[in-house]
N, C-alpha and C positions, 0 to 999 in steps of 0.2 A: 125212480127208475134205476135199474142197475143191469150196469155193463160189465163184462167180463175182458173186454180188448186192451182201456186202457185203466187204470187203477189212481186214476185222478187224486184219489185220498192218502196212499202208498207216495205216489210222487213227491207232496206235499209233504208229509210225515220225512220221507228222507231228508229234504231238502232243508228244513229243518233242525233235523239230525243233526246233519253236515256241518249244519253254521252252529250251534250249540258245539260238537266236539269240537271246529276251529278256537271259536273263545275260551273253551277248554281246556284246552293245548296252549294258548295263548297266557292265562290263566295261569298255567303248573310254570311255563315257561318265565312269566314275572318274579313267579317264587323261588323258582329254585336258581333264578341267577340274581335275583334281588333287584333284577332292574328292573325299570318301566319302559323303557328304551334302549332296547340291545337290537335293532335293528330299524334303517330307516322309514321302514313303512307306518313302527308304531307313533309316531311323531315328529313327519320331516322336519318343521320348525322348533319345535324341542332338540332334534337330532342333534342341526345346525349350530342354537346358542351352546349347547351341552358341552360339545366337541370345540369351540372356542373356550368355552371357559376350563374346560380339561388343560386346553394346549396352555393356556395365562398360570395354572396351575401347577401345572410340570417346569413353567419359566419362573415361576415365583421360585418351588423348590430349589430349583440351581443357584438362583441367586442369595438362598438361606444358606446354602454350602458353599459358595465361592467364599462370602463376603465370613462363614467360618470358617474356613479356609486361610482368610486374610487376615486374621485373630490370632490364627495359629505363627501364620509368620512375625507378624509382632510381636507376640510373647515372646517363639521365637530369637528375635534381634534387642528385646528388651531383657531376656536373661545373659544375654550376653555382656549388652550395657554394663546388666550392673555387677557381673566382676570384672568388669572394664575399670568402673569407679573404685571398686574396691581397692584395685592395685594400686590405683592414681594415689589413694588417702595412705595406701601403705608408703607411697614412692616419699608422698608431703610429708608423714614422720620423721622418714628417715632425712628430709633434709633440716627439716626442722630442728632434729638430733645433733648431725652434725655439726648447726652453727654455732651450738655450743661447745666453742671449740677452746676455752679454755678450761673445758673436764674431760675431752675425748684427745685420745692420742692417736698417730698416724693411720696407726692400723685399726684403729675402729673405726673411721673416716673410710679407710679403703675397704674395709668388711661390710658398709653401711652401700657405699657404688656399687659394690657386686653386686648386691640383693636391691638394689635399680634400676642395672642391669638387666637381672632376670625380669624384672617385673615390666621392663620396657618391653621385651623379646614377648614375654608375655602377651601382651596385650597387643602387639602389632599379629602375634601368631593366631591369637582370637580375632582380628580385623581379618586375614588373610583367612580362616578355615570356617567361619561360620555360616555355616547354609542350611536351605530349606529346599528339600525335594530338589537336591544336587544344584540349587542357585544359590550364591552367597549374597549375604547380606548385608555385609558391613565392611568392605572391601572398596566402594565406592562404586560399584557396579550397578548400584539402583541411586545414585548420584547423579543430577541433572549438568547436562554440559552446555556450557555456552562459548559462544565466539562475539568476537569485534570489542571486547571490553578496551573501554581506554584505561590503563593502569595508573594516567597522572590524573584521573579524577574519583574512578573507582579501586577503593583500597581494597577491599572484600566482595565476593557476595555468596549467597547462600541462599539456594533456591529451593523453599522446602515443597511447594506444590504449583507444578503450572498445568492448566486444562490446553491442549492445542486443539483438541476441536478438529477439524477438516485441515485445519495450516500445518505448516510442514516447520513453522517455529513460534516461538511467542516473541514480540521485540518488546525490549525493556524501555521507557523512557526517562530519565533520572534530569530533575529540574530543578535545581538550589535557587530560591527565593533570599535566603539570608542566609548566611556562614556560619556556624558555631563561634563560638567568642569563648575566651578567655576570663575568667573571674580576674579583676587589675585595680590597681589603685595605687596612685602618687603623690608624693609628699615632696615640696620642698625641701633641701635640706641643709644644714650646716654644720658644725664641728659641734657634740654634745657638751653644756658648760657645767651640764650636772649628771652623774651615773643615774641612769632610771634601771627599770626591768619592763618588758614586755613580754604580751603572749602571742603569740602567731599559730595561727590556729586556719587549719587546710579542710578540703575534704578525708584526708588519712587521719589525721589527728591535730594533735596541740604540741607547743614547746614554746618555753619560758625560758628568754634570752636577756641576759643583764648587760649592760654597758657603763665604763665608765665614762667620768667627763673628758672630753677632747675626743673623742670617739667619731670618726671622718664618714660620711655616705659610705662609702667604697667597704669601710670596717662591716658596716650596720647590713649591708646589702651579701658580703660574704658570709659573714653569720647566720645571715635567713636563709641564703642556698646551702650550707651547712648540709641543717636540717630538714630538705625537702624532702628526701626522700621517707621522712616521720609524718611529715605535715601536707603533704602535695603543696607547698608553696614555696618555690623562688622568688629572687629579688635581681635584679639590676640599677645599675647608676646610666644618667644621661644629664653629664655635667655634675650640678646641685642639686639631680633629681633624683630620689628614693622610688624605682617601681617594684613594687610588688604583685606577683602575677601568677595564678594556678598552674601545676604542670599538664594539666588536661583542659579540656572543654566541654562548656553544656552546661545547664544548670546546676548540677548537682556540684559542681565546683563552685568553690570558695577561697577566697583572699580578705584574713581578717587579722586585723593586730590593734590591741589593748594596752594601753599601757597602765602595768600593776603597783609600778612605787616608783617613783620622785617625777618627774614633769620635765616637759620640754616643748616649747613653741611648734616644734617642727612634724612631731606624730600625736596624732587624735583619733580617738577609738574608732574606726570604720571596718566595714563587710561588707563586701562586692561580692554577689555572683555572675557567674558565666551564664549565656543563652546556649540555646539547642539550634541547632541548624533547622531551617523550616525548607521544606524542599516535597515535592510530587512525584509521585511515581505510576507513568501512565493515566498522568491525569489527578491520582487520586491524593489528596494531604497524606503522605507518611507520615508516623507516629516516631517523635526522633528522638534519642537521647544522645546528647553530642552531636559527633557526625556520623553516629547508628543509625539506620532508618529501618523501619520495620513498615511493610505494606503487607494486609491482606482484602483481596480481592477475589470476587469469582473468577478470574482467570489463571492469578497470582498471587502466592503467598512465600515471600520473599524477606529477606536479613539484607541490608545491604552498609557497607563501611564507605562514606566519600573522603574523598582526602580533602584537606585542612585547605588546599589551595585550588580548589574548585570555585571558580569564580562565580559572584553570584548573576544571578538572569539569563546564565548559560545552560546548556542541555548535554548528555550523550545520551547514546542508545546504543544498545548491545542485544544482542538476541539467545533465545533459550531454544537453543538445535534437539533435543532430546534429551529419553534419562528418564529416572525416575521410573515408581513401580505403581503399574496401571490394574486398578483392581474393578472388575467388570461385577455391581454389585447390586444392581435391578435386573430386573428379568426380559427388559430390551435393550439392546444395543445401539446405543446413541450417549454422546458425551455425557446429558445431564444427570446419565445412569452408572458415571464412573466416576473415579475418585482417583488420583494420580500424588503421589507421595515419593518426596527424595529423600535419603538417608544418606548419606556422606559417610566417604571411610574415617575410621577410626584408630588408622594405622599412626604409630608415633609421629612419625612424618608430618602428619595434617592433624595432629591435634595441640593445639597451639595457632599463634597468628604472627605475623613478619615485625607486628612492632612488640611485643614480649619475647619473640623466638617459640620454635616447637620443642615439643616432650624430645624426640630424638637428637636433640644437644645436651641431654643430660646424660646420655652415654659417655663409657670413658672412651675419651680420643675427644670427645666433643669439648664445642667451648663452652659451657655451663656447667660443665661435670664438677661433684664437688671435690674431686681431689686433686683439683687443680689449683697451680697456686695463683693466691692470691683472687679467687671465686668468690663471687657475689652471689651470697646467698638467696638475696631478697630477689635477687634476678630468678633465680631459680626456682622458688619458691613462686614465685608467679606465675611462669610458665605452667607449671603443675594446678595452680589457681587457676589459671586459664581452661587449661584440660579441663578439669572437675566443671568447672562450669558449661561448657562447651557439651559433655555426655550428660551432665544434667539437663539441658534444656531439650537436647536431643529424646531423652527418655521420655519428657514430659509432654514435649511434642507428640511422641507415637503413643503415648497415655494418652493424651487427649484423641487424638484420634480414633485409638481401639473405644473410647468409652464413647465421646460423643456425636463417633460417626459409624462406627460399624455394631456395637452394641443398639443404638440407636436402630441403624434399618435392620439389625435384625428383628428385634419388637416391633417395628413397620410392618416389615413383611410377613413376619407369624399374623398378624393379626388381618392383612389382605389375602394369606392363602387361608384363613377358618371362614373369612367371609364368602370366598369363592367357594372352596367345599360342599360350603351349606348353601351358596347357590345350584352349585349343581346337582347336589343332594334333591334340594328339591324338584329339579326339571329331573331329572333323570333314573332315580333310584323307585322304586317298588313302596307302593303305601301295603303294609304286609296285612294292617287290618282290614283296607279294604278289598285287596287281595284274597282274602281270607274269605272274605264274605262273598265275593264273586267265585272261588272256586265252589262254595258249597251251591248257592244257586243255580251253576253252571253241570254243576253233577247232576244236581235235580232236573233240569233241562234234559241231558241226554237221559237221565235212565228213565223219566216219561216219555222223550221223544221214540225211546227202544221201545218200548210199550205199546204207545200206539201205531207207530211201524207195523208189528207185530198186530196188531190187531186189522188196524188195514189191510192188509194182506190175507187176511182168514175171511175177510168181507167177500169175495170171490168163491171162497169155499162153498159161503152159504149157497150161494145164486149157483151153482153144480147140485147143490144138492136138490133142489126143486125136477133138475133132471130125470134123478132116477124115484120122486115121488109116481 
């Protein structure tokens, strides 16, 4: 039967059309932005994870850049370091120069402290100017500060990393279980009735001391303090009694003496070492050499010096008020995603310690300077030992760190932003081959849908034409 009012087959044919050029449209629109989803309609739930893992995506990124970023400043404050160190080993030449002072005369002595001088000025003027992005670095400005220390039990401390977390300080709690001790040993003693020779032999070195016969404690005991500062081993009398005793403490000290020719009732070959102080920090066994204690902890990582007269089974506690450089280096913000590191200035002033003395006494005017009379070379010469040590461990510190904390999450995090990419890749990006294949289908769709359109529509023509038969 055929109607000319409504075009039943027309309607259908458009409507058709219509939804064939939408996919079509749809189609070009996948290609030519490459997405599959550029818009919420083509994938609310897709939309939704896409756009989360976009945002974890752009926070990873940042956190690749802060934490290079925090790479930079450590190179940074480690190029500094080390012609920090460099001047130190020039300053240590020239004292070493010096003490050989029966081949240098006045004025090579006073030529030798200028150019120590300088090199002092130097390296306080590198502690004072080195910055990154107009912050400095080695000034003591990214050095952790604390209060309440008691100074008759805590000799030092150095605080190279604390997390505070939500608290407004970390408190330190420092707990001596046993005291470092002494390397010692005692000999009776009495008048020598035969000349021997002995070796007394320290943690520093050796020396070989002869006595003759009739040789009194008080002789034998002045002799070995002599030599201590060769040997790290003094001696004392108490009465008839020979003590011999390390000038330091801790294992690594030794008190030992041998005797190499002729004999005597009163000394016999012995070697005593010293203990290490055994003491907690916040709970945890510190690792102690002497009355050093080193603690690291996830909340603290801490140098700490007790004094020699810290009683054992007693406590203090001192607190870490701020300080320190806070490097934000995952891509959320919460403590377990930061890293907090202190750098102590390196000004002559603070390099060195109160029982050696600091670098800045070997300036002239100072009391260590070598052209002063009658200067302890070895004195000086330690201080500057102290220094070198003190920027070396420093360097090696922020070595270790750049390698195996920030080198580290950044090969973390490179390898968490390829997997999120390619997640999101996949919810979100354009499959081009099967894009491809849908635009061609999708053509063929309309340009048959135009067709029968077109034909539909000339269907009415016919049914006119019977009219004028």
């Amino acid at each position: 039967m055929a109607r000319i009012n409504t075009n039943v087959s027309a309607l259908n044919a458009q409507r058709n059309l219509n939804r064939a050029y939408a996919v079509l449209n749809q189609t070009m629109e996948h290609l030519s932005t490459g997405l599959r989803i550029s818009r919420g309609k083509d994938d609310p739930a897709g939309l939704i994870v896409s756009e989360r893992l976009r945002s974890e995506i752009s926070a990873v990124g940042q956190a690749i850049s802060n934490t290079q970023r925090a790479k930079l400043v450590v190179s940074t404050t480690e190029g500094a370091l080390d012609e920090v160190a460099a001047l130190l080993k020039d300053i240590q030449a020239k004292i070493v120069e010096s003490a050989n002072s029966g081949a240098m005369s006045d004025d090579e002595v006073r030529a030798n402290q200028l150019q120590i001088d300088s090199a002092i000025d130097s390296i306080t003027r590198i502690a004072n100017t080195t910055s990154f992005g107009g912050r400095r670095v080695l000034d003591g400005s990214l050095h952790y500060s604390v209060s309440g220390v008691n100074s008759n039990r805590i000799a030092a401390q150095t605080i190279n990393a604390a997390q505070f977390g939500s608290l407004p300080t970390v408190p330190v709690t420092v707990r001596v279980i046993s005291q470092a001790q002494r390397a010692s040993a005692s000999f009776p003693f009495a008048a020598l009735s035969t000349p021997i020779t002995v070796e007394v032999k320290g943690r520093l070195g050796v020396a070989s001391l002869s006595f003759g016969s009739a040789t009194t404690v008080n002789q034998v005991a002045l002799a070995i303090a002599a030599v201590r500062d060769s040997t790290g081993v003094s001696a004392t009398t108490s009465g008839s009694v020979l003590k011999m005793v390390s000038t330091g403490v801790g294992k690594k000290e030794l008190a030992s003496i041998k005797v190499l020719s002729g004999s005597t009732p009163f000394i016999t070959d012995t070697e005593r070492r010293g203990t290490d102080a055994v003491a907690t920090v916040n709970g945890a066994l510190a690792q102690a050499d002497g009355v050093n204690l080193t603690v690291k902890t996830a909340s603290l990582d801490a140098d700490l010096t007790i004094s020699t007269t810290f009683p054992p089974g007693s406590s203090t506690t001192f607190n870490v008020t701020g300080g320190g450089a806070l490097f934000q280096v995952g891509p959320r913000v919460n403590t377990n995603l930061q890293v907090n590191v202190g750098v102590p200035s390196v000004a002559a002033s603070n390099l060195g310690n109160p029982v050696v003395g600091y670098l800045a006494t070997l300036k002239s005017g100072g009391p260590n300077a070598i052209v002063n009379s009658g200067v302890n070379f070895k004195a000086a010469s330690d201080i500057v030992a102290k220094a070198i040590d003190q920027v070396s461990v420093l360097r090696g510190r922020l070595g270790a760190f750049e390698r195996g904390t920030l080198d580290a999450n950044i090969n973390q995090l490179g390898i968490t932003m390829e997997n999120l990419t390619s997640a999101e890749s996949n919810i979100r990006d354009a499959d081009f081959a099967g894009e491809t294949s849908q635009l061609a289908r999708n053509q063929i769709l309309v340009n048959a849908g135009t067709t029968v359109l077109t034909l539909a529509n000339q269907t009415t023509q016919s049914v006119l034409r019977l009219l004028g038969s």
